[in-house]
C-alpha positions in Angstrom: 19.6 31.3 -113.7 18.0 32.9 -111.3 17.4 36.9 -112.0 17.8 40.0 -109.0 15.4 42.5 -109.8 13.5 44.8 -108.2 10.6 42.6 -108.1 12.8 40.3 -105.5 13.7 43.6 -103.3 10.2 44.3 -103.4 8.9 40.7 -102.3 11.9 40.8 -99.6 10.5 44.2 -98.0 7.3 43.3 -98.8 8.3 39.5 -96.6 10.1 41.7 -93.8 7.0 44.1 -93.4 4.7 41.1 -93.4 6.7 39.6 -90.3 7.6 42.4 -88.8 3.8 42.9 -88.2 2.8 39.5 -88.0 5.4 39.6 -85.1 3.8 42.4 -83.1 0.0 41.7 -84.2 0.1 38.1 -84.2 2.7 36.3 -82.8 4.0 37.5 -79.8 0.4 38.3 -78.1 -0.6 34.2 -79.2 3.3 33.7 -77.4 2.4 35.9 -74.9 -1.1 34.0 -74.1 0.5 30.6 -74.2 3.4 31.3 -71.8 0.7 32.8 -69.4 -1.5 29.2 -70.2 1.8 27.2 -69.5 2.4 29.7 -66.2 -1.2 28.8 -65.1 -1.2 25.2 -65.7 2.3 24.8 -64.1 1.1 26.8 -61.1 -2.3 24.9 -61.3 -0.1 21.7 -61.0 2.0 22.9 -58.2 -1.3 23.7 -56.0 -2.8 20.4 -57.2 0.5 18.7 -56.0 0.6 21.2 -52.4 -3.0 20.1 -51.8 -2.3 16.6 -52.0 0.6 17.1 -49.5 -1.7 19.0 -47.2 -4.4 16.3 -47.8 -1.8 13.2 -47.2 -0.8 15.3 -44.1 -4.6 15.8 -43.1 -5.8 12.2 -43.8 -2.4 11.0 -41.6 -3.3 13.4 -38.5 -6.5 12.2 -38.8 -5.6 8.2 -39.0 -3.0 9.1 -36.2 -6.0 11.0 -33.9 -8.2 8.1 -34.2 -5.7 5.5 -33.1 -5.0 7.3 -30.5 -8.6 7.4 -29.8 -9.0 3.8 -29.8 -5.5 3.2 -27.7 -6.9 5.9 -25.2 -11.0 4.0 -25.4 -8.8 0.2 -24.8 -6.8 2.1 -21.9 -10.1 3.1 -19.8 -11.7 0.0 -20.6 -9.3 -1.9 -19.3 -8.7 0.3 -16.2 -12.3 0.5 -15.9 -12.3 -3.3 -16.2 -9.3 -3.4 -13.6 -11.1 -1.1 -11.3 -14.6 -3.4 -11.2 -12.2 -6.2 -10.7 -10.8 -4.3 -7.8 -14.3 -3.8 -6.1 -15.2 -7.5 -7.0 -12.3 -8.6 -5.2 -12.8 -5.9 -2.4 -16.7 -6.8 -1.8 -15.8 -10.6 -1.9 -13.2 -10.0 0.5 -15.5 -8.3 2.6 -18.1 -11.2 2.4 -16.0 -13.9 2.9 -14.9 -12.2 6.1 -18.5 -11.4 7.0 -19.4 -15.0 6.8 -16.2 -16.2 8.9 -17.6 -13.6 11.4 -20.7 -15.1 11.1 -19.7 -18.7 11.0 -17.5 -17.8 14.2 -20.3 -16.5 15.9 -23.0 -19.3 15.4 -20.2 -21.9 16.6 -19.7 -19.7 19.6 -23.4 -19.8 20.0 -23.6 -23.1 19.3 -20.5 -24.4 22.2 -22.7 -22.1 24.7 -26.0 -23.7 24.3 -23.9 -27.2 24.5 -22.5 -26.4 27.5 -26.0 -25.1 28.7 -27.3 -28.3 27.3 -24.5 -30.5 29.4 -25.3 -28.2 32.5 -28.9 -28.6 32.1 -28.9 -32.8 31.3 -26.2 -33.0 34.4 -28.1 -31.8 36.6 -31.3 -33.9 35.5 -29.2 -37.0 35.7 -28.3 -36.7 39.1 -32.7 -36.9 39.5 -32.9 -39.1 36.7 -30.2 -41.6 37.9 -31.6 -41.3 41.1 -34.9 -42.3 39.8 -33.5 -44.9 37.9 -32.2 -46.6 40.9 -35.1 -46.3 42.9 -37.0 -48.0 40.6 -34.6 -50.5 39.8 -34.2 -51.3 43.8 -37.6 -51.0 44.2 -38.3 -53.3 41.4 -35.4 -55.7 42.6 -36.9 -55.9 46.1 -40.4 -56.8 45.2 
């Protein structure tokens, strides 16, 4: 059986002083360091997890500025391509009418000197026909 002595009341002090120290020396400061460690390493986490928020927010301004970059470049090219198309159109406008002008103004030109042309040859046929028939009476009464 087992014997109570005072042998077992001294190992059971003895036990109880032991961990009563062990406790306040040992223990609770190693407890105390390793709830600060799990405090750090959760906060750690918790910035780690707010950066890549931050980041995912960042990198998605950033994707969203540079499409609207490029939709913004596309929108004055193609008004800048609209606008040269617009002056192409404008300066061929202009051209064509030039020419018409032009083209009006040499046939103009052109229906005057014809009519100077039929003034001038009128009134060297009436000489010419004249001749004409000289010499073919002349020729007819020889």
């Amino acid at each position: 059986m087992i014997e109570l002595n005072w042998t077992f009341l001294v190992q059971m002090v003895n036990f109880l002083v032991l961990m009563f120290v062990l406790n306040k020396i040992l223990y609770k400061p190693i407890l105390k360091i390793l709830d600060e460690r799990d405090d750090k390493i959760i906060g750690g986490q918790q910035r780690i997890k707010k950066l890549e928020e931050e980041n995912q927010q960042m990198l998605q301004e950033y994707t969203d500025k540079i499409y609207t970059g490029r939709v913004e470049a596309l929108e004055a090219k193609n008004s800048a391509r609209k606008a040269a198309e617009a002056q192409a159109n404008e300066i061929i406008v202009e051209a064509r009418k030039k020419a018409e002008e032009m083209i009006a103004q040499v046939r103009l030109e052109m229906a005057q000197e014809v009519e100077k042309a039929k003034k001038d040859i009128e009134t060297e046929l009436g000489s010419m026909a004249t001749s004409i028939a000289g010499r073919v009476l002349g020729r007819e009464a020889l």
